[in-house]
TIKOLTI-392164 format. One record per residue (C-alpha): residue in one letter; x, y, z; residue number from 1. Coordinates in nm, 3 decimals. Each point is the difference from the previous one (the first is absolute). Layout:
<recs>
+------+---------+---------+---------+-----+
| type |       X |       Y |       Z | seq |
+------+---------+---------+---------+-----+
|    A |       X |       Y |       Z | NUM |
...
+------+---------+---------+---------+-----+
</recs>
This chain:
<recs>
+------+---------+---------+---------+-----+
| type |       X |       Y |       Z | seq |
+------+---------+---------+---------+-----+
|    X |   0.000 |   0.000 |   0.000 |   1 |
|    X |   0.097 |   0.336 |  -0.100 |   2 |
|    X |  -0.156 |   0.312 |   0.133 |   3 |
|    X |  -0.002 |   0.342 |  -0.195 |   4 |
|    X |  -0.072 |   0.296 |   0.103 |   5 |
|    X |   0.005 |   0.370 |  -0.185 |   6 |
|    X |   0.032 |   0.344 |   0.175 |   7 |
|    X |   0.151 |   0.293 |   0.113 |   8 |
|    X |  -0.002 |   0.052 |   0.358 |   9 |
|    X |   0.281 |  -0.310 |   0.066 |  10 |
|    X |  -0.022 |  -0.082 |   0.360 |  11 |
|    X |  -0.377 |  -0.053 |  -0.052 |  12 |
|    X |   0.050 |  -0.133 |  -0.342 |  13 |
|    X |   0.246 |  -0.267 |   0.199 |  14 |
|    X |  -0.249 |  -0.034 |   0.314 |  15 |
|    X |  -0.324 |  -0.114 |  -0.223 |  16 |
|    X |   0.263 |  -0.234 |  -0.269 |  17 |
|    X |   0.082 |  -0.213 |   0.315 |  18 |
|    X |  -0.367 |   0.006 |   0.197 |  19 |
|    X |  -0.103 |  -0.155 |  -0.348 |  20 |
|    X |   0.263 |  -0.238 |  -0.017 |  21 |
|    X |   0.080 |  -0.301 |   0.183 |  22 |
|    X |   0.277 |   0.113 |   0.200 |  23 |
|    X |  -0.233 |  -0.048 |   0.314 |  24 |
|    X |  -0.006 |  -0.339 |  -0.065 |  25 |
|    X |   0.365 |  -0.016 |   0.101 |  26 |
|    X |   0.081 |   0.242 |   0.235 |  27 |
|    X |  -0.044 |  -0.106 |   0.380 |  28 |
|    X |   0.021 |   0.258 |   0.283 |  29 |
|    X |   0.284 |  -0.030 |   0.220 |  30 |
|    X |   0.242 |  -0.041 |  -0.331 |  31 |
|    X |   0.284 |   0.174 |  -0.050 |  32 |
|    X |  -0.003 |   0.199 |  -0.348 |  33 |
|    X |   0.292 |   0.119 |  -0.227 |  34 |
|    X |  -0.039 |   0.235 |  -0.264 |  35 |
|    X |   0.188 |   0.029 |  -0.288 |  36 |
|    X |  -0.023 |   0.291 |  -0.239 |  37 |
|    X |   0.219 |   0.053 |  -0.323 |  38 |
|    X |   0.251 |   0.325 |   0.109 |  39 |
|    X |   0.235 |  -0.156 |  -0.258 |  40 |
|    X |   0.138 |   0.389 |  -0.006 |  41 |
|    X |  -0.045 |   0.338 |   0.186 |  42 |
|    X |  -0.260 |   0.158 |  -0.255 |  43 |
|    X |  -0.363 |   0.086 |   0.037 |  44 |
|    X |  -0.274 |  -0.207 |  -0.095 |  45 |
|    X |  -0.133 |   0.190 |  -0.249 |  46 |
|    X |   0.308 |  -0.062 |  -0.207 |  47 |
|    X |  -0.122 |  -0.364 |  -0.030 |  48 |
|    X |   0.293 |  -0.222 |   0.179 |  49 |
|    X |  -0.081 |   0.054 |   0.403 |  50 |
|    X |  -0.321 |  -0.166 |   0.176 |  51 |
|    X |  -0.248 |   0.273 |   0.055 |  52 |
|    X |  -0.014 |   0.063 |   0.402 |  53 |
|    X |  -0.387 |   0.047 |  -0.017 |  54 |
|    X |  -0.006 |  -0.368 |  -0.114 |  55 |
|    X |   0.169 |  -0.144 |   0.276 |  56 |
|    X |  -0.206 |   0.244 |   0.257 |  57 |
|    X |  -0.317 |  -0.154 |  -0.166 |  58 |
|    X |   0.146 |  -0.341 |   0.068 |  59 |
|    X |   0.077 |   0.121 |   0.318 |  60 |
|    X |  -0.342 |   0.113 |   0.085 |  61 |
|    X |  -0.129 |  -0.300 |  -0.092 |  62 |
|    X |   0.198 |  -0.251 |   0.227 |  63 |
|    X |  -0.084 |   0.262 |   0.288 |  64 |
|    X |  -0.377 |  -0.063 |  -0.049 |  65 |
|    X |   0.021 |  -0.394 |  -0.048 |  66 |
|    X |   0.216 |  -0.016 |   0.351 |  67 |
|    X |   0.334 |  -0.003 |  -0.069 |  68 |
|    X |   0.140 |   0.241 |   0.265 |  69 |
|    X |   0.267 |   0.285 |  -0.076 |  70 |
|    X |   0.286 |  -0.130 |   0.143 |  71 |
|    X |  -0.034 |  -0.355 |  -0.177 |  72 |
|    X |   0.035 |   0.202 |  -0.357 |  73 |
|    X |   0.341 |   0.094 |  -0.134 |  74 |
|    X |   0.158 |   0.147 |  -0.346 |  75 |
|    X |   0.311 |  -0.137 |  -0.118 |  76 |
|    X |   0.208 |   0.075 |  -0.336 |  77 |
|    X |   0.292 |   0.034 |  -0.109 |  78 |
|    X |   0.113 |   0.273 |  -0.279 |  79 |
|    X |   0.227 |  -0.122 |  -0.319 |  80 |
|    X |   0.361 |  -0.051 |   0.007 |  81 |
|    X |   0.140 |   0.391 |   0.072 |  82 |
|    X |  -0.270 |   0.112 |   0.124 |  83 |
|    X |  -0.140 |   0.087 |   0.332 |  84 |
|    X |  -0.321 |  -0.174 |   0.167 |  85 |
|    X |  -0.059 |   0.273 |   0.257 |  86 |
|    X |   0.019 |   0.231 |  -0.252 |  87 |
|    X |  -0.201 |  -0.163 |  -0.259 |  88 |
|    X |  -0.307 |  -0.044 |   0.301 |  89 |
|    X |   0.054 |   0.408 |   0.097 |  90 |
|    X |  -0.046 |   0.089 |  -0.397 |  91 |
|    X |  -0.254 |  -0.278 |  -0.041 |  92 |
|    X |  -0.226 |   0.174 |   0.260 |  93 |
|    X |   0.018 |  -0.297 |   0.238 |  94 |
|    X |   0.116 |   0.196 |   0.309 |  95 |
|    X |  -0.356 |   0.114 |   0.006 |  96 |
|    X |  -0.114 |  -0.342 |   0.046 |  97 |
|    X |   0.236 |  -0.036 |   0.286 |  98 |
|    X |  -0.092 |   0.310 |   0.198 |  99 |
|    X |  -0.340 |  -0.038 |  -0.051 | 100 |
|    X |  -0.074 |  -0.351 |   0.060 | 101 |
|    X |   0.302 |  -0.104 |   0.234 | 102 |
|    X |   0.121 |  -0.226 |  -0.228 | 103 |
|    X |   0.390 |  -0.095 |  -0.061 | 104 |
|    X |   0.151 |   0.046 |  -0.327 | 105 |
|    X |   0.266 |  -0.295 |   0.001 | 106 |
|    X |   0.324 |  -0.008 |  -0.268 | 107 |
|    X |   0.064 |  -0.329 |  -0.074 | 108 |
|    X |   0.376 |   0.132 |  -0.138 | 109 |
|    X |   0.035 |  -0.045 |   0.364 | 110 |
|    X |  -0.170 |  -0.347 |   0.080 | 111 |
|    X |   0.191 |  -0.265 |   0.065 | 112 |
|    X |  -0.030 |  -0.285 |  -0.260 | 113 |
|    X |  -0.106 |  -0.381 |   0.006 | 114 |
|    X |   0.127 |  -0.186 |  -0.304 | 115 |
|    X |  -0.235 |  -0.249 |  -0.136 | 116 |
|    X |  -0.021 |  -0.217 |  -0.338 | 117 |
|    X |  -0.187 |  -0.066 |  -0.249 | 118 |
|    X |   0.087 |  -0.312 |  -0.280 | 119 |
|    X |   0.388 |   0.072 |   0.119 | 120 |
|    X |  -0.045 |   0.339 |  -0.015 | 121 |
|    X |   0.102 |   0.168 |   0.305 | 122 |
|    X |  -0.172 |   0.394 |   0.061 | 123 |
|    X |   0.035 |   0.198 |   0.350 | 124 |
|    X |  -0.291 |   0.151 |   0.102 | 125 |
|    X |  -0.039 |   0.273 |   0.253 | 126 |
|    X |  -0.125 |  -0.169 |   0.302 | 127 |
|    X |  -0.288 |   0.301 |   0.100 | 128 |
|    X |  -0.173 |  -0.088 |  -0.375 | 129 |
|    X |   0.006 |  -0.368 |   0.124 | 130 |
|    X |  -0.073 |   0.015 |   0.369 | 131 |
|    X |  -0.361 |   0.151 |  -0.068 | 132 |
|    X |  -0.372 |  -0.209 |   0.038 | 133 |
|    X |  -0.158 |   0.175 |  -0.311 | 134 |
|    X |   0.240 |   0.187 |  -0.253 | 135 |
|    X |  -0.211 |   0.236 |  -0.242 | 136 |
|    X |   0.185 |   0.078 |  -0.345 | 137 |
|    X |  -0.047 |   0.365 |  -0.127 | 138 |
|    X |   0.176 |   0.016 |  -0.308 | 139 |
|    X |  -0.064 |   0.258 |  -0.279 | 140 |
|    X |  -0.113 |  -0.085 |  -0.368 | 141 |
|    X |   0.244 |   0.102 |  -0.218 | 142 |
|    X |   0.260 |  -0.143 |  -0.287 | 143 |
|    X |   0.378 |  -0.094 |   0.057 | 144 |
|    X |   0.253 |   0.078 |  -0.218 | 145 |
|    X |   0.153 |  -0.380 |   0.038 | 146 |
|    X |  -0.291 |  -0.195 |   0.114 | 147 |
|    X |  -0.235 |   0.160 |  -0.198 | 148 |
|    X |  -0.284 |   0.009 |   0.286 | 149 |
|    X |   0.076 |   0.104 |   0.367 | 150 |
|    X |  -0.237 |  -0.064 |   0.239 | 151 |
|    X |  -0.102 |  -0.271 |   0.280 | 152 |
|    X |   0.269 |  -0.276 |  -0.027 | 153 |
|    X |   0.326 |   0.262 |  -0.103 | 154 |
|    X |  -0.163 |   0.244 |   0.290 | 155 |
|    X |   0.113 |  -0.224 |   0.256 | 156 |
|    X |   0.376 |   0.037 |  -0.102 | 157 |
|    X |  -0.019 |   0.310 |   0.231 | 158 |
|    X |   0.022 |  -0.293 |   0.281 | 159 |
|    X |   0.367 |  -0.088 |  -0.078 | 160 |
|    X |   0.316 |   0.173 |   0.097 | 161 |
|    X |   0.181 |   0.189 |  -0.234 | 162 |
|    X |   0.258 |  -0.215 |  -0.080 | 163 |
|    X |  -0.278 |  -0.305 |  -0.105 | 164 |
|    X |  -0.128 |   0.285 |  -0.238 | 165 |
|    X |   0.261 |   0.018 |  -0.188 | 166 |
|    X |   0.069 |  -0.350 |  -0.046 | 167 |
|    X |  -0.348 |  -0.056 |  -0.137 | 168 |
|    X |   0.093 |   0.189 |  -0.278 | 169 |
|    X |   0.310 |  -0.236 |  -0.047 | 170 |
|    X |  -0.221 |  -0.300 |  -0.030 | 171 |
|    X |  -0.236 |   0.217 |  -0.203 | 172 |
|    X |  -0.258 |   0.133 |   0.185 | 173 |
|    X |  -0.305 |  -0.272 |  -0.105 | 174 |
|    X |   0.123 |  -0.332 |   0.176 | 175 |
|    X |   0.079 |   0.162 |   0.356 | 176 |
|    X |  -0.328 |   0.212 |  -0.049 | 177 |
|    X |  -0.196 |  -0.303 |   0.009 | 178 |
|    X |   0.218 |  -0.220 |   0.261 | 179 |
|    X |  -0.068 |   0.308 |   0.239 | 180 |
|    X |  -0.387 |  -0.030 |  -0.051 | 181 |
|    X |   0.063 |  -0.337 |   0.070 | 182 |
|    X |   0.146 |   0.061 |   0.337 | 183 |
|    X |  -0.155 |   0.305 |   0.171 | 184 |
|    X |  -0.403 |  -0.038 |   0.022 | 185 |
|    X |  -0.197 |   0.298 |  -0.116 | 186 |
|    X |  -0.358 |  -0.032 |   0.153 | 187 |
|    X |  -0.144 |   0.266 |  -0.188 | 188 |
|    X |   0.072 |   0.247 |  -0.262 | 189 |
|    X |  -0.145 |   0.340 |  -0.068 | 190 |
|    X |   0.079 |   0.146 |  -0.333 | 191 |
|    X |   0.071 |   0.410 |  -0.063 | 192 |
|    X |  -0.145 |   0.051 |  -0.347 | 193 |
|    X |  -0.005 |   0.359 |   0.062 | 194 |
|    X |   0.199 |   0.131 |  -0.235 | 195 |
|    X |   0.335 |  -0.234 |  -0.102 | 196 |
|    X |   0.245 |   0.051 |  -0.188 | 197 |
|    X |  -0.072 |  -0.233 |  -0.334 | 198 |
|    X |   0.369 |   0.081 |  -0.124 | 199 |
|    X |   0.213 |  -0.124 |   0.288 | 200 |
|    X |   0.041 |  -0.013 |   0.369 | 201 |
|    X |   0.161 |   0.298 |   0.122 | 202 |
|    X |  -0.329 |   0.223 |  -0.129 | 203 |
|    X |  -0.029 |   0.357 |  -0.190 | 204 |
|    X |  -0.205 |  -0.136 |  -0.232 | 205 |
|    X |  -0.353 |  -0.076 |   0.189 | 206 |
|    X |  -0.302 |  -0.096 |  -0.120 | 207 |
|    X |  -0.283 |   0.037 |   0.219 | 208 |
|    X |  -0.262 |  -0.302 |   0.008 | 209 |
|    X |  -0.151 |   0.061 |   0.368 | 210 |
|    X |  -0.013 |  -0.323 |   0.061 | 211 |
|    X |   0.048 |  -0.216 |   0.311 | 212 |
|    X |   0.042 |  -0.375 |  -0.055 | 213 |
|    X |   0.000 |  -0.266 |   0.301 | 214 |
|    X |   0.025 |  -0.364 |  -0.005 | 215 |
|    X |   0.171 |  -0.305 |   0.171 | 216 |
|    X |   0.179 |  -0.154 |  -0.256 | 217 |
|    X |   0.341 |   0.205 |  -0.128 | 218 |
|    X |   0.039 |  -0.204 |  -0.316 | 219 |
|    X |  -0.326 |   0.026 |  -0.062 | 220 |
|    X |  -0.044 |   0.369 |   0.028 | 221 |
|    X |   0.318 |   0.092 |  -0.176 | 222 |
|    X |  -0.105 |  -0.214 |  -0.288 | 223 |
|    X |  -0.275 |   0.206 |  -0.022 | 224 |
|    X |   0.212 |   0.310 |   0.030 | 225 |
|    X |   0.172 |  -0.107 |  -0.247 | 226 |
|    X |  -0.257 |  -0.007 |  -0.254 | 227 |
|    X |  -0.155 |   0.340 |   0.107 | 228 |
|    X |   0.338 |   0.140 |  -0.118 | 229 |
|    X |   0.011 |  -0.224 |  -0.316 | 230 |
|    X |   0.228 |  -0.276 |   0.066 | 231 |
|    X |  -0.084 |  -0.339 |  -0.025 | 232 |
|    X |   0.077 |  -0.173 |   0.358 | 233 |
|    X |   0.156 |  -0.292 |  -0.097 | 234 |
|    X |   0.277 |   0.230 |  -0.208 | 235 |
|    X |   0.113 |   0.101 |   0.358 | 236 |
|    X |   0.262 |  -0.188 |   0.073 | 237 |
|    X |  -0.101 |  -0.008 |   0.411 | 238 |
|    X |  -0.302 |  -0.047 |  -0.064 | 239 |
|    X |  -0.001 |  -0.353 |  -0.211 | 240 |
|    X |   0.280 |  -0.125 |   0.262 | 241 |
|    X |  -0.246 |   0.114 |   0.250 | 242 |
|    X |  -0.306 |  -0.159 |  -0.167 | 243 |
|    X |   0.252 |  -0.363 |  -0.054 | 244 |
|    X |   0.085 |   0.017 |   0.379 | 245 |
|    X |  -0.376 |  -0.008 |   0.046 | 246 |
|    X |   0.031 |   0.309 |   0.234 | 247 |
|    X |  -0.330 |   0.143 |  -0.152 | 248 |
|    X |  -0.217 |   0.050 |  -0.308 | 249 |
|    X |  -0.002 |   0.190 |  -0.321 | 250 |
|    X |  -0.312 |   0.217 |  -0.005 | 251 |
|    X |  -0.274 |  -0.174 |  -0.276 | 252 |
|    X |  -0.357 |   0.036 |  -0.100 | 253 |
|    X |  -0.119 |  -0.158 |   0.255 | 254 |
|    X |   0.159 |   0.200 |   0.309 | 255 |
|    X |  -0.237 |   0.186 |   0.201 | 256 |
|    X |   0.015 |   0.385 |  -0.038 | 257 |
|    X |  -0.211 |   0.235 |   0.199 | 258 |
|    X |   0.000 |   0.352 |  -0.092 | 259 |
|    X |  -0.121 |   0.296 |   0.154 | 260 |
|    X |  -0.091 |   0.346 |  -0.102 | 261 |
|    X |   0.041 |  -0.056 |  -0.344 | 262 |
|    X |  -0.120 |   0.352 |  -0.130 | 263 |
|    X |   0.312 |   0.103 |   0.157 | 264 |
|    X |   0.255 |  -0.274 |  -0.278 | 265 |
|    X |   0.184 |   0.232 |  -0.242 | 266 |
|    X |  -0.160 |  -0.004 |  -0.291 | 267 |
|    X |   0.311 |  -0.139 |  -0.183 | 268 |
|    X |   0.271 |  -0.231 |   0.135 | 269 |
|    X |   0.351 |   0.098 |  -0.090 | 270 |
|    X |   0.283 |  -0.245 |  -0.076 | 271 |
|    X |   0.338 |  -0.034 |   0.072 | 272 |
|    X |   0.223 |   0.254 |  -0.205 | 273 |
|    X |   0.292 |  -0.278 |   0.024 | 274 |
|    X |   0.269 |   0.255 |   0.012 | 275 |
|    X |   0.217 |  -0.216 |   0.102 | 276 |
|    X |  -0.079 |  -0.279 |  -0.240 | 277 |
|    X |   0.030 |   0.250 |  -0.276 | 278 |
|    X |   0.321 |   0.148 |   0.091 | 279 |
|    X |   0.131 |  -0.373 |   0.040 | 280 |
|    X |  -0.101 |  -0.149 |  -0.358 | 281 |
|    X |   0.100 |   0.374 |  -0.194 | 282 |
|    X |   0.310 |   0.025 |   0.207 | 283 |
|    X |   0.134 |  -0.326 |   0.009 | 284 |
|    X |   0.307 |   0.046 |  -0.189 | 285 |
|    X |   0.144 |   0.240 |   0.253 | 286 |
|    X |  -0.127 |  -0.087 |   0.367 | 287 |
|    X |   0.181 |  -0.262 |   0.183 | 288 |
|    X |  -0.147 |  -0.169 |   0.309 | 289 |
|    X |   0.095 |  -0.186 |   0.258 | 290 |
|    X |  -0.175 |  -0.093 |   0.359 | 291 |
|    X |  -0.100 |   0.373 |  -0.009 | 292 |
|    X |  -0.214 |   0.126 |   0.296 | 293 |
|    X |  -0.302 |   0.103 |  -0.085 | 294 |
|    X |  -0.017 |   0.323 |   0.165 | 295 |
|    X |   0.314 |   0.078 |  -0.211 | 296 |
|    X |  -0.113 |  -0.142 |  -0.352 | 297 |
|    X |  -0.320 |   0.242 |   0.079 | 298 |
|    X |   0.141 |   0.304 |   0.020 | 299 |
|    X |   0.200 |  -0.101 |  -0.332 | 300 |
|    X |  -0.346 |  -0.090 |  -0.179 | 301 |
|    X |  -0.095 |   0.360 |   0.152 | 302 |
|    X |   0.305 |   0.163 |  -0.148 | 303 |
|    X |  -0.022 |  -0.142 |  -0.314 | 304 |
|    X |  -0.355 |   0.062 |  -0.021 | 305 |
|    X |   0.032 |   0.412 |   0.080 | 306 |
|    X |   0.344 |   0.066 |  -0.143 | 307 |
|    X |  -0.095 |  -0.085 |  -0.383 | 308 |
|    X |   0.314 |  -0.121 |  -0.022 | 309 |
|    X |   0.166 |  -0.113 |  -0.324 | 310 |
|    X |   0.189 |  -0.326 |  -0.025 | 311 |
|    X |   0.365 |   0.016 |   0.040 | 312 |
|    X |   0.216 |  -0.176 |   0.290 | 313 |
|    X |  -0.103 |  -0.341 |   0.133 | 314 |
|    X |  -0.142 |   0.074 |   0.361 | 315 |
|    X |   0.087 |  -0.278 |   0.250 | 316 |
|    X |  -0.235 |  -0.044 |   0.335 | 317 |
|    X |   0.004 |  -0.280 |   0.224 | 318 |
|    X |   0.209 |  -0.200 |   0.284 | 319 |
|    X |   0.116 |  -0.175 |  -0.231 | 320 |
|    X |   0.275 |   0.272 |  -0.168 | 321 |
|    X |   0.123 |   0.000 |   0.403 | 322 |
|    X |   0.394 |  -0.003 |  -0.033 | 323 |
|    X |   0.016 |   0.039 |  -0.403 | 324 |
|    X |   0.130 |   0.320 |  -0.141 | 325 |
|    X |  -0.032 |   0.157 |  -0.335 | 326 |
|    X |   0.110 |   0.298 |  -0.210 | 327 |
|    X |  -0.232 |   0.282 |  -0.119 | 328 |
|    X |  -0.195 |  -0.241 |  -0.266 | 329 |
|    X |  -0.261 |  -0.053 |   0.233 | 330 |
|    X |  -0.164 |   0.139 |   0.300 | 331 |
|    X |  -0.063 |  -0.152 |   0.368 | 332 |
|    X |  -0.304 |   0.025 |   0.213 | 333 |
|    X |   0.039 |   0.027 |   0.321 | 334 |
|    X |   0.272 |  -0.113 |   0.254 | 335 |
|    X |   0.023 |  -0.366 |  -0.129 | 336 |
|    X |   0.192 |   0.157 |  -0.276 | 337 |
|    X |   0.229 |   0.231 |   0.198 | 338 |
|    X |   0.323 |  -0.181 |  -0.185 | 339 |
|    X |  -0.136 |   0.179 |  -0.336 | 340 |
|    X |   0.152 |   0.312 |  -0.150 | 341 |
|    X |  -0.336 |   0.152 |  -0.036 | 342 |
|    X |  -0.301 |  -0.110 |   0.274 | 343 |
|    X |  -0.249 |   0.166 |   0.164 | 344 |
|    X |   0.038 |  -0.009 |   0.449 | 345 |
|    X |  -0.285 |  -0.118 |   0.222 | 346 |
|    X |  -0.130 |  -0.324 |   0.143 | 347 |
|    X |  -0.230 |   0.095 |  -0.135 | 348 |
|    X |   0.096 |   0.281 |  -0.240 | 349 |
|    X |  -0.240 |   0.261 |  -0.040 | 350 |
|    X |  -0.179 |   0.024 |  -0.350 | 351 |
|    X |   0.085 |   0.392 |  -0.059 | 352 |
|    X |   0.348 |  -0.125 |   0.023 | 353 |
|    X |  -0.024 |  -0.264 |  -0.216 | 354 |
|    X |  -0.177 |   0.226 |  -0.268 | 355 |
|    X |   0.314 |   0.280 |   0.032 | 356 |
|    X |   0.201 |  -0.234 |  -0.027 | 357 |
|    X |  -0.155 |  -0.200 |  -0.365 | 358 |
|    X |  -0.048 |   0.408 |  -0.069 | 359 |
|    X |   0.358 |   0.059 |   0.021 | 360 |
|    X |   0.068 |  -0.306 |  -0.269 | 361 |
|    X |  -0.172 |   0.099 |  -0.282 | 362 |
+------+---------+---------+---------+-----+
</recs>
């Protein structure tokens, strides 16, 4: 079952999505309840990448009225590589929540970690996303610039330390994705289809949908989100090992969708822009990646995408160039490629720099 909901006023919006869903069905008072937003970066959520605050305060209100008492309720992220968590919540609008409500913002960058394993595949997870009765997913609807779709399953890579973040992009991003999902139980998921980014993750771009989406089943929902955006599910990489591991199912004609306040659906659905599929296939012949974060391949897709810039040097991005060196025929993104004559600082590197930088080439 998936329940829809359309609207403007969000905490409300987010309050009536779940009293029409079957969240009550699982939810017991006396639980303990985690809650995970995406605050992937420190940018507001009207630029499309960060969790909307009034969502979480709706899912907040909610719990509060079923039973679940203040101090049982927590948040918990934990920002990209670089950047800062405390930060990211103060920008995000989430010290609001915490003054007003009494409720701790926890940064998992500072959890300690339990290593666990999934078909020989060992992940640590922070132990305060695992040591929780009912963990409630909050991710936000939008496309990746690697994965294609971010959204339940890749939200929860915010529960890893830093150092397991970059390794997932060594292994290449899909396989660890789903092994995680595999090992830290989501009980719920909310969905912000406010207004995501449907270019990549980082935002800038957003396209509002007003839209809240709730269900139990992550695979499930984010097959769904998948097609909303216009990919089919199964060419997710995450989500087919996901759907073979038999965590969950793909969304079909015969799952159960309740929607409310339909007068209030946009009037036309917008699709992915695939920026970053685009700049892959007509750039090709002079990007070189390896294991690059994705947080740092984004704000190359965003660089690319504002600077107009014409083809010249090869640009190399990724963990991969780490150690290597090169003269001034190509160009390197980010620290990985500090050996190279020509690169571009920052773990990661910011995209006006990147842009002055393919500016200065031409």
């Amino acid at each position: 079952m998936i329940t829809i909901n359309y609207g403007k006023d969000w905490t409300k919006t987010t309050y009536d999505t779940l009293a029409a869903s079957d969240i009550g069905l699982c939810l017991k008072q006396g639980m303990s309840v985690a809650i995970k937003p995406n605050l992937v970066v420190p940018s507001p959520p009207n630029d499309g990448a960060t969790t909307h605050p009034e969502v979480v305060e709706g899912i907040i209100q909610y719990l509060k009225n079923f039973g679940i008492k203040t101090k049982d309720i927590r948040i918990m992220e934990s920002s990209a590589v670089g950047y800062s968590t405390s930060h990211s919540y103060k920008v995000c609008g989430y010290t609001y929540i915490e003054k007003q409500y009494g409720i701790p913002l926890i940064d998992l960058k500072c959890s300690p970690t339990v290593t666990r394993s999934h078909h020989g595949l060992d992940i640590q997870i922070a132990e305060d996303a695992l040591n929780t009765d009912f963990l409630i997913n909050v991710p936000v609807l939008k496309a990746h610039c690697q994965t294609r779709l971010t959204c339940c399953m890749k939200n929860l890579k915010g529960c890893i330390p830093e150092k397991e973040m970059r390794r997932f992009h060594t292994l290449g991003l899909h396989k660890p994705i789903a092994a995680l999902s595999a090992l830290l139980p989501v009980h719920y998921c909310v969905i912000d289809g406010i207004c995501g980014d449907l270019s990549f993750e980082e935002g800038g771009s957003p396209v509002e949908a007003n839209r809240i989406l709730a269900g139990r089943d992550p695979v499930l929902m984010d097959s769904y989100c998948a097609e909303l955006i216009g990919y089919r599910p199964e060419t997710i990489e995450y989500l087919a090992q996901a759907r073979e591991d038999g965590l969950g199912k793909f969304y079909s004609q015969q799952t159960k969708i309740v929607e409310l306040n339909t007068d209030d659906k946009p009037a036309r659905q917008q699709k992915s822009a695939r920026l970053s599929e685009r700049f892959r296939s007509n750039n090709s012949d002079y990007i070189e990646e390896k294991s690059a974060c994705s947080v740092c391949y984004a704000a190359l897709i965003f660089a690319l995408h504002r600077s107009g810039r014409s083809k010249s040097k090869k640009i190399c991005i990724g963990q991969g160039f780490k150690g290597q060196s090169r003269d001034t025929d190509a160009i390197g993104i980010g620290s990985c490629t500090n050996g190279f004559d020509i690169y571009v600082k920052g773990c990661p590197p910011k995209a006006v720099d990147i842009i002055e930088a393919l500016n200065s080439q031409n």
